[in-house]
C-alpha positions in Angstrom: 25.1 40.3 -0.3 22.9 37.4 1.0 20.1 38.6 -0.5 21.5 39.1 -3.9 22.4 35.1 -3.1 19.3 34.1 -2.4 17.5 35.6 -5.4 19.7 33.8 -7.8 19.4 30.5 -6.0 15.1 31.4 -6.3 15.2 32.6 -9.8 17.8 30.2 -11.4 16.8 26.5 -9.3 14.5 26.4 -6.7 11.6 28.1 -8.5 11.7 26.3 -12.3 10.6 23.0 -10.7 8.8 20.7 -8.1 10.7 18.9 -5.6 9.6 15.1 -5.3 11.5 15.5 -1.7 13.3 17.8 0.6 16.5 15.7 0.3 16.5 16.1 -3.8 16.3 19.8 -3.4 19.0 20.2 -1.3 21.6 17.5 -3.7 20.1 20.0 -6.3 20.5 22.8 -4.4 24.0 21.8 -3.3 25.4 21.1 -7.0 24.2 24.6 -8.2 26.6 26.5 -5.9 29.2 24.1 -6.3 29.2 23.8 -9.5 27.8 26.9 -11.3 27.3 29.7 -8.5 31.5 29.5 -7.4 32.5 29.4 -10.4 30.9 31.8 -12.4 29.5 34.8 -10.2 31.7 37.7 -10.7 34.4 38.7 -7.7 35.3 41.8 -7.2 38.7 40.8 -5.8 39.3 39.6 -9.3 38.5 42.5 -10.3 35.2 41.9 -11.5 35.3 38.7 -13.3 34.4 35.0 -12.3 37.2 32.4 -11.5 36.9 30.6 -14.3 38.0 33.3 -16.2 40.7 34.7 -13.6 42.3 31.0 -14.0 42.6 31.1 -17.6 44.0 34.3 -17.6 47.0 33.3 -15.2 47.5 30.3 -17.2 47.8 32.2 -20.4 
């Protein structure tokens, strides 16, 4: 499962840029999985959708 982690963080931020400093790449690196990664990979607890869309689906 880590790995699967750490090959979306590679693919989708750290690799589509240079980083002026180690301390912007880790703000950057921090947004992504707090605002993209937890909210949108898929759970399987949920069964297999993200929480965004588990949410909306209780709400409705």
């Amino acid at each position: 499962m880590a790995e699967s982690f750490f090959a979306t963080l590679k693919h989708e931020l750290i690799g589509t840029q240079p980083w002026p400093s180690r301390s912007a790449a880790h703000t950057a690196i921090f947004e992504w999985i707090e605002s993209w990664y937890n909210l949108h990979r898929l759970h399987s607890s949920l069964g297999s959708r993200c929480p965004v869309d588990y949410e909306a689906a209780l709400a409705a």
